[in-house]
TORKOL-4160 file (C-alpha; in steps of 0.2 Angstrom, whole numbers, padded with zeros to 4 digits, m for minus):
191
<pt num="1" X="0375" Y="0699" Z="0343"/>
<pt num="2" X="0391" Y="0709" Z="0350"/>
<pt num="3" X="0404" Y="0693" Z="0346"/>
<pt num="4" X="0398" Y="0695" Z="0326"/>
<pt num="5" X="0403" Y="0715" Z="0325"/>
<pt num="6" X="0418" Y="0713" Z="0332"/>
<pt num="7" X="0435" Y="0709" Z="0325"/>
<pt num="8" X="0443" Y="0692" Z="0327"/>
<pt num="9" X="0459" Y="0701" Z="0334"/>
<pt num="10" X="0448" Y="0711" Z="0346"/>
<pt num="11" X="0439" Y="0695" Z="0353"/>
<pt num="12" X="0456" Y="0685" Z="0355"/>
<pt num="13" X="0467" Y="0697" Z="0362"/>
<pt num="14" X="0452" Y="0698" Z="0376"/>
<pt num="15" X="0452" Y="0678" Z="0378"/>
<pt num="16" X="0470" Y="0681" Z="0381"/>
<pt num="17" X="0465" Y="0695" Z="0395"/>
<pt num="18" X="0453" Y="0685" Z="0403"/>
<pt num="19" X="0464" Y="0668" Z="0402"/>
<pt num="20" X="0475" Y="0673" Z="0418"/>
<pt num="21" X="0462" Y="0676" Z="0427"/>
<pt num="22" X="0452" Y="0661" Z="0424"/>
<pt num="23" X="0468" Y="0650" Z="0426"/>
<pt num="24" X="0469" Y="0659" Z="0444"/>
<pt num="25" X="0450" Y="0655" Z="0447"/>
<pt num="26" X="0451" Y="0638" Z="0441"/>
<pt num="27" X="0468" Y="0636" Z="0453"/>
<pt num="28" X="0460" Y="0642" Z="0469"/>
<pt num="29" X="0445" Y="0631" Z="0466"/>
<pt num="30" X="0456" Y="0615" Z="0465"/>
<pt num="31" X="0464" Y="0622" Z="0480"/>
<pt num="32" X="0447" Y="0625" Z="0489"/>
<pt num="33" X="0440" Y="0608" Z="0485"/>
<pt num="34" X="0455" Y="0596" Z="0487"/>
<pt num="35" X="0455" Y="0582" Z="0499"/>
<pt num="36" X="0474" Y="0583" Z="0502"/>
<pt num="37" X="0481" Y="0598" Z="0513"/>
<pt num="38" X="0491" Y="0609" Z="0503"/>
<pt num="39" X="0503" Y="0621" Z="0510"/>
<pt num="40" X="0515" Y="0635" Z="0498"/>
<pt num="41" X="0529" Y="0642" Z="0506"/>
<pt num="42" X="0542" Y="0654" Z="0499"/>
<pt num="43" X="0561" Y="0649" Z="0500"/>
<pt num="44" X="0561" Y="0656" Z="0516"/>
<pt num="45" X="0548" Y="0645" Z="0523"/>
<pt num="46" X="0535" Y="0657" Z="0525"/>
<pt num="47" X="0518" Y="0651" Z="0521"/>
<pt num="48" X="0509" Y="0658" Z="0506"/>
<pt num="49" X="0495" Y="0647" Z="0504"/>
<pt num="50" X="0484" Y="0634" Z="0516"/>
<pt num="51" X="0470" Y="0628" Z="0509"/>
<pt num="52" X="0453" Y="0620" Z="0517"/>
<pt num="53" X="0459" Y="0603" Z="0519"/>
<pt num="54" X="0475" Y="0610" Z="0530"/>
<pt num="55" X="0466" Y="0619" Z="0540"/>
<pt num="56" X="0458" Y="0603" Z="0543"/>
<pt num="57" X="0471" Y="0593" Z="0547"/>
<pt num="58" X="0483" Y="0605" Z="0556"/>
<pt num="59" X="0468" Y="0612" Z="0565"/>
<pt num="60" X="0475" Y="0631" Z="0561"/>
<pt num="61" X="0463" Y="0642" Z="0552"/>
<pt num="62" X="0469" Y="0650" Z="0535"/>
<pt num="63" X="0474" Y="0667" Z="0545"/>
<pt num="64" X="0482" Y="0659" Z="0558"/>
<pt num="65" X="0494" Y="0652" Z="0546"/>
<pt num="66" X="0499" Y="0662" Z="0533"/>
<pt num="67" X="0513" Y="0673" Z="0533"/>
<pt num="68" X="0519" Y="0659" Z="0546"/>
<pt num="69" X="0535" Y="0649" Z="0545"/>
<pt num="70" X="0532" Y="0631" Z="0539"/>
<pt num="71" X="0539" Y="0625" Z="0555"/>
<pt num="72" X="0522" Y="0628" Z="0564"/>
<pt num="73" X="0514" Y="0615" Z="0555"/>
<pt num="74" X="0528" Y="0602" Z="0547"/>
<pt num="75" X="0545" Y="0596" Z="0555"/>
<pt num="76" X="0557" Y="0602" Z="0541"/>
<pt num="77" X="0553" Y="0615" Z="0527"/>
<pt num="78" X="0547" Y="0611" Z="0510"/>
<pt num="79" X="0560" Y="0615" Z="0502"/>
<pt num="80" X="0571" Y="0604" Z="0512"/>
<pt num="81" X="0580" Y="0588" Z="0499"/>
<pt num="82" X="0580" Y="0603" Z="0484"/>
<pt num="83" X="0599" Y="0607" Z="0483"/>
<pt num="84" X="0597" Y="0613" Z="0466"/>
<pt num="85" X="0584" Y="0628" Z="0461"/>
<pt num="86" X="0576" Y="0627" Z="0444"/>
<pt num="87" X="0580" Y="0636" Z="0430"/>
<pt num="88" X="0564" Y="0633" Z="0419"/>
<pt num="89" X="0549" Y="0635" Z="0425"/>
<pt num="90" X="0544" Y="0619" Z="0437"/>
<pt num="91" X="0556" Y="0603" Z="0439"/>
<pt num="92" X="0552" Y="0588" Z="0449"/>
<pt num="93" X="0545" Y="0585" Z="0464"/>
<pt num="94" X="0547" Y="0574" Z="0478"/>
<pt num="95" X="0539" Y="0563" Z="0490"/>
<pt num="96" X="0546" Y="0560" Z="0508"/>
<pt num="97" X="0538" Y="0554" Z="0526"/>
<pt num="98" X="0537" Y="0571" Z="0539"/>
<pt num="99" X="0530" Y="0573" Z="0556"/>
<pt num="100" X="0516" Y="0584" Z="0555"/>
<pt num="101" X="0512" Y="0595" Z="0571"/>
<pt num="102" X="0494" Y="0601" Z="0574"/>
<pt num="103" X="0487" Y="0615" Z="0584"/>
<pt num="104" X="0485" Y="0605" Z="0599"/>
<pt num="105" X="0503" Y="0601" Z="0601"/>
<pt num="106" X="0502" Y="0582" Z="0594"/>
<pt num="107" X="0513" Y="0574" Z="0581"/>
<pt num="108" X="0508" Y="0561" Z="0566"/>
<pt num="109" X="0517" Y="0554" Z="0553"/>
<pt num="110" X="0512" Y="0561" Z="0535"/>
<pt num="111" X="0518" Y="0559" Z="0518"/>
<pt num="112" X="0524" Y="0575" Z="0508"/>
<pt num="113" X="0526" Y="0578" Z="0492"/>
<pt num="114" X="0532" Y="0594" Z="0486"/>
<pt num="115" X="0537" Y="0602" Z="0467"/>
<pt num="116" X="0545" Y="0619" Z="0465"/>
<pt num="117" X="0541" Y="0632" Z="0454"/>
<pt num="118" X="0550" Y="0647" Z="0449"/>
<pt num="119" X="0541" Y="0662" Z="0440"/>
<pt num="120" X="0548" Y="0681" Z="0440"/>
<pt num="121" X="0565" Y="0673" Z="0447"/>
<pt num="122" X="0554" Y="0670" Z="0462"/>
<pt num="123" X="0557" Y="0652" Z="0470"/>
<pt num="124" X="0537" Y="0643" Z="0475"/>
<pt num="125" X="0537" Y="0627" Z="0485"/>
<pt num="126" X="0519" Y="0618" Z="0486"/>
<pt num="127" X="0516" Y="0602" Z="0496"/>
<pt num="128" X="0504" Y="0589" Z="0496"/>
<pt num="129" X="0503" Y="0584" Z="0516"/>
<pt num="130" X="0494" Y="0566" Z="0520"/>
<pt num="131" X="0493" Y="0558" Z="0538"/>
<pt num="132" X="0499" Y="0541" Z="0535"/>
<pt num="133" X="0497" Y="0537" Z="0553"/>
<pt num="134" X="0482" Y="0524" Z="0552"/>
<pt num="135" X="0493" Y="0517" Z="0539"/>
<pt num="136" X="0508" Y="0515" Z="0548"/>
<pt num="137" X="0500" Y="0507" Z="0563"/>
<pt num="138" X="0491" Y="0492" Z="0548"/>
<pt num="139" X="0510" Y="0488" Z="0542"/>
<pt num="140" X="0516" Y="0485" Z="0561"/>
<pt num="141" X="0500" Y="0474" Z="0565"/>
<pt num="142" X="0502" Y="0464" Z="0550"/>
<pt num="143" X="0521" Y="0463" Z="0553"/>
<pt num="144" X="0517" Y="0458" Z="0570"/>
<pt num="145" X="0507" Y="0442" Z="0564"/>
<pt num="146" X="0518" Y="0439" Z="0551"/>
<pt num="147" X="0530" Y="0437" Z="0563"/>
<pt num="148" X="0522" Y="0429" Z="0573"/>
<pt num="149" X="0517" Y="0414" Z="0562"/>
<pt num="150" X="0534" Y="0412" Z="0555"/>
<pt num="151" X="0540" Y="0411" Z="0571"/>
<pt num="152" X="0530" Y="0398" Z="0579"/>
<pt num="153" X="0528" Y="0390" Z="0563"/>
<pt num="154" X="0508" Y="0388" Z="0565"/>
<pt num="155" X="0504" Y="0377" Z="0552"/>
<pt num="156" X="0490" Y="0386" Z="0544"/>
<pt num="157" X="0485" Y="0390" Z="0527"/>
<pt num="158" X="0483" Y="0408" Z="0524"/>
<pt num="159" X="0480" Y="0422" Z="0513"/>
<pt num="160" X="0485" Y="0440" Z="0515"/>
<pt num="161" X="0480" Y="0453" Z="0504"/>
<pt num="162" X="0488" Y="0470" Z="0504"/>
<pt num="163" X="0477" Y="0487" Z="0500"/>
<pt num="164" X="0481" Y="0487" Z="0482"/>
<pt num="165" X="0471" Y="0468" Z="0482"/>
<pt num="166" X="0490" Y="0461" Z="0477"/>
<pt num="167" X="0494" Y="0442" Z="0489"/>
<pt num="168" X="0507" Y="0452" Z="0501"/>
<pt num="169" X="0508" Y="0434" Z="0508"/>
<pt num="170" X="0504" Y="0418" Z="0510"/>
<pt num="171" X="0507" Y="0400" Z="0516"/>
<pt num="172" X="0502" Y="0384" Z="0509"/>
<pt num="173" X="0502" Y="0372" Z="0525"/>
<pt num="174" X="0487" Y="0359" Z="0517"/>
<pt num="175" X="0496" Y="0358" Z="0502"/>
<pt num="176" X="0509" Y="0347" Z="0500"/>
<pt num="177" X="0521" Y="0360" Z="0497"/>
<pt num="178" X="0531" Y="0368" Z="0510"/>
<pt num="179" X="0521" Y="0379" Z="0520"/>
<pt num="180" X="0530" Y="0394" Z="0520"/>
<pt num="181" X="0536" Y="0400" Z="0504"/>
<pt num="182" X="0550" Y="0415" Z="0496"/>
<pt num="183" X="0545" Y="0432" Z="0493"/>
<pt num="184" X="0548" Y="0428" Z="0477"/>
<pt num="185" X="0533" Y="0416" Z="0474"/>
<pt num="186" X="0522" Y="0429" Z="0479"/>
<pt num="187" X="0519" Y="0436" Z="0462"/>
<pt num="188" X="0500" Y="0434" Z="0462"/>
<pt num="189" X="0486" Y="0446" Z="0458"/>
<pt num="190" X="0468" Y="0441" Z="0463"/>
<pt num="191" X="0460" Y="0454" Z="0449"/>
Protein backbone atom coordinates (compact mmCIF):
# COMPACT_ATOMS: atom_id res chain seq x y z
CA UNK A 1 0.00 0.00 0.00
CA UNK A 2 2.10 3.03 -1.42
CA UNK A 3 -0.58 6.00 -0.03
CA UNK A 4 0.22 4.55 3.84
CA UNK A 5 4.34 5.02 3.58
CA UNK A 6 4.03 8.16 2.28
CA UNK A 7 4.02 11.44 3.92
CA UNK A 8 0.84 13.48 4.09
CA UNK A 9 2.75 16.61 2.77
CA UNK A 10 4.10 14.21 0.01
CA UNK A 11 0.53 13.01 -1.13
CA UNK A 12 -0.94 16.63 -1.03
CA UNK A 13 1.56 18.58 -2.66
CA UNK A 14 0.92 15.81 -5.66
CA UNK A 15 -2.93 16.29 -5.57
CA UNK A 16 -2.01 19.99 -5.96
CA UNK A 17 0.29 18.84 -9.05
CA UNK A 18 -2.18 16.74 -10.60
CA UNK A 19 -5.21 19.33 -9.80
CA UNK A 20 -4.39 21.62 -12.99
CA UNK A 21 -4.27 19.01 -15.05
CA UNK A 22 -7.48 17.41 -14.04
CA UNK A 23 -9.17 20.97 -14.01
CA UNK A 24 -7.83 21.24 -17.82
CA UNK A 25 -9.28 17.61 -18.60
CA UNK A 26 -12.45 18.14 -16.87
CA UNK A 27 -12.77 21.66 -18.99
CA UNK A 28 -12.03 20.12 -22.42
CA UNK A 29 -14.65 17.36 -21.72
CA UNK A 30 -17.38 19.99 -20.96
CA UNK A 31 -16.13 21.64 -24.15
CA UNK A 32 -16.33 18.40 -26.20
CA UNK A 33 -19.82 17.24 -24.96
CA UNK A 34 -21.83 20.56 -24.87
CA UNK A 35 -24.87 21.10 -26.93
CA UNK A 36 -24.19 24.97 -27.33
CA UNK A 37 -21.25 26.06 -29.76
CA UNK A 38 -18.54 27.67 -27.92
CA UNK A 39 -16.08 29.73 -29.48
CA UNK A 40 -12.76 31.68 -27.35
CA UNK A 41 -11.19 34.32 -28.92
CA UNK A 42 -8.31 36.46 -27.87
CA UNK A 43 -8.76 40.49 -27.55
CA UNK A 44 -7.84 40.42 -30.97
CA UNK A 45 -10.54 38.29 -32.18
CA UNK A 46 -8.56 35.50 -33.14
CA UNK A 47 -10.14 32.22 -32.35
CA UNK A 48 -8.56 30.09 -29.74
CA UNK A 49 -11.14 27.44 -29.06
CA UNK A 50 -14.19 25.75 -31.24
CA UNK A 51 -15.66 23.12 -29.82
CA UNK A 52 -17.71 20.03 -31.44
CA UNK A 53 -21.02 21.75 -31.35
CA UNK A 54 -19.53 24.77 -33.58
CA UNK A 55 -18.33 22.93 -35.87
CA UNK A 56 -21.74 21.79 -36.19
CA UNK A 57 -23.33 24.72 -36.40
CA UNK A 58 -20.94 26.96 -38.38
CA UNK A 59 -20.09 23.86 -40.58
CA UNK A 60 -16.24 24.69 -40.22
CA UNK A 61 -13.99 21.98 -38.91
CA UNK A 62 -11.95 22.68 -35.68
CA UNK A 63 -8.70 23.46 -37.89
CA UNK A 64 -10.37 25.45 -40.34
CA UNK A 65 -11.19 27.75 -37.65
CA UNK A 66 -8.66 28.22 -35.21
CA UNK A 67 -6.22 30.90 -35.40
CA UNK A 68 -9.04 32.56 -37.45
CA UNK A 69 -10.55 35.86 -36.79
CA UNK A 70 -14.01 35.66 -35.32
CA UNK A 71 -15.54 37.54 -38.10
CA UNK A 72 -15.55 34.13 -40.19
CA UNK A 73 -18.09 32.74 -38.10
CA UNK A 74 -20.02 35.77 -36.12
CA UNK A 75 -20.98 39.29 -37.37
CA UNK A 76 -19.18 41.31 -34.50
CA UNK A 77 -16.38 40.08 -32.14
CA UNK A 78 -16.90 38.83 -28.81
CA UNK A 79 -15.48 41.14 -27.17
CA UNK A 80 -17.75 43.74 -28.66
CA UNK A 81 -20.26 45.70 -25.58
CA UNK A 82 -16.88 45.14 -23.00
CA UNK A 83 -15.66 48.67 -22.69
CA UNK A 84 -14.19 47.92 -19.65
CA UNK A 85 -11.41 44.92 -19.09
CA UNK A 86 -11.43 43.18 -15.89
CA UNK A 87 -9.05 43.47 -13.25
CA UNK A 88 -9.79 40.19 -11.13
CA UNK A 89 -9.99 37.33 -12.56
CA UNK A 90 -13.69 37.01 -14.56
CA UNK A 91 -16.46 39.64 -14.46
CA UNK A 92 -19.75 39.41 -16.12
CA UNK A 93 -20.87 38.28 -18.96
CA UNK A 94 -23.34 39.27 -21.51
CA UNK A 95 -26.10 38.19 -23.73
CA UNK A 96 -26.84 39.83 -26.99
CA UNK A 97 -28.70 38.69 -30.62
CA UNK A 98 -25.70 38.24 -33.65
CA UNK A 99 -26.04 36.99 -37.03
CA UNK A 100 -24.23 33.93 -37.23
CA UNK A 101 -22.42 33.04 -40.76
CA UNK A 102 -21.79 29.35 -41.75
CA UNK A 103 -19.48 27.82 -44.26
CA UNK A 104 -22.00 27.94 -47.00
CA UNK A 105 -22.33 31.61 -46.94
CA UNK A 106 -25.89 31.79 -45.11
CA UNK A 107 -26.77 33.91 -42.27
CA UNK A 108 -29.13 33.07 -39.07
CA UNK A 109 -30.06 34.86 -36.20
CA UNK A 110 -28.20 33.44 -32.86
CA UNK A 111 -28.11 34.40 -29.42
CA UNK A 112 -24.48 35.13 -27.72
CA UNK A 113 -23.49 35.18 -24.62
CA UNK A 114 -20.02 35.95 -23.68
CA UNK A 115 -17.97 36.35 -20.12
CA UNK A 116 -14.27 37.49 -20.12
CA UNK A 117 -11.63 36.28 -18.27
CA UNK A 118 -8.15 37.56 -17.60
CA UNK A 119 -5.39 35.33 -16.27
CA UNK A 120 -1.32 36.24 -16.78
CA UNK A 121 -2.68 39.81 -17.73
CA UNK A 122 -3.93 38.02 -20.82
CA UNK A 123 -7.60 39.18 -21.85
CA UNK A 124 -10.09 35.41 -22.78
CA UNK A 125 -13.33 36.03 -24.39
CA UNK A 126 -15.76 32.71 -24.52
CA UNK A 127 -19.22 32.64 -26.20
CA UNK A 128 -21.94 30.63 -25.82
CA UNK A 129 -23.48 30.76 -29.83
CA UNK A 130 -27.37 29.60 -30.27
CA UNK A 131 -29.38 29.73 -33.61
CA UNK A 132 -32.59 31.42 -32.49
CA UNK A 133 -33.84 31.37 -35.93
CA UNK A 134 -36.82 28.77 -35.57
CA UNK A 135 -37.63 30.84 -32.72
CA UNK A 136 -37.68 34.00 -34.14
CA UNK A 137 -39.91 32.77 -37.08
CA UNK A 138 -42.74 31.12 -33.85
CA UNK A 139 -42.88 34.95 -32.33
CA UNK A 140 -43.69 36.41 -35.95
CA UNK A 141 -46.36 33.57 -36.57
CA UNK A 142 -47.89 34.15 -33.31
CA UNK A 143 -47.69 37.91 -33.80
CA UNK A 144 -49.28 37.59 -37.05
CA UNK A 145 -52.44 35.86 -35.56
CA UNK A 146 -52.62 37.87 -32.76
CA UNK A 147 -52.94 40.46 -34.88
CA UNK A 148 -54.94 39.34 -36.76
CA UNK A 149 -57.81 38.43 -34.24
CA UNK A 150 -57.43 41.89 -32.53
CA UNK A 151 -57.88 43.23 -35.69
CA UNK A 152 -60.99 41.69 -37.04
CA UNK A 153 -62.25 41.34 -33.60
CA UNK A 154 -63.20 37.40 -34.24
CA UNK A 155 -65.12 36.65 -31.50
CA UNK A 156 -63.47 33.51 -30.33
CA UNK A 157 -62.45 32.31 -27.07
CA UNK A 158 -58.90 31.42 -26.96
CA UNK A 159 -56.00 30.30 -25.13
CA UNK A 160 -52.22 30.89 -26.02
CA UNK A 161 -49.61 29.27 -24.23
CA UNK A 162 -45.98 30.58 -24.51
CA UNK A 163 -42.97 27.97 -24.38
CA UNK A 164 -42.37 28.32 -20.79
CA UNK A 165 -46.38 26.90 -20.36
CA UNK A 166 -47.12 30.73 -18.93
CA UNK A 167 -50.94 32.16 -20.81
CA UNK A 168 -49.08 34.60 -23.19
CA UNK A 169 -52.69 35.51 -24.23
CA UNK A 170 -56.10 35.11 -24.22
CA UNK A 171 -59.66 36.22 -24.86
CA UNK A 172 -62.74 35.46 -23.10
CA UNK A 173 -65.41 35.98 -25.92
CA UNK A 174 -68.16 33.23 -24.22
CA UNK A 175 -67.73 34.85 -21.11
CA UNK A 176 -69.68 37.78 -20.28
CA UNK A 177 -66.68 39.81 -19.93
CA UNK A 178 -65.15 41.74 -22.49
CA UNK A 179 -63.50 39.55 -25.00
CA UNK A 180 -60.35 40.90 -25.24
CA UNK A 181 -58.54 41.73 -22.24
CA UNK A 182 -55.07 44.13 -20.89
CA UNK A 183 -51.76 42.55 -20.80
CA UNK A 184 -52.10 42.98 -17.33
CA UNK A 185 -54.78 40.42 -16.69
CA UNK A 186 -52.59 37.81 -18.14
CA UNK A 187 -50.89 36.95 -14.94
CA UNK A 188 -51.83 33.19 -15.08
CA UNK A 189 -49.74 30.07 -14.83
CA UNK A 190 -51.30 26.70 -15.86
CA UNK A 191 -48.62 24.62 -13.56
Amino acid sequence: MEHASRHPMELELQERVQEPSLTQERLRSALKHSSHAIVSTDSDGVIRAFNPAAERLFGYAYQDAIGRNISLVLSEPLHAGFDTFPTSHLIASQTREVVGRRNDGSTFAAELTVGVSLSSNRQTFTGSVRDITHEQQQAKVRDAMLSRLYSEKVPLAYVLFGPDFRVADWNLAKSGRSPFLSRSDLSCRIF
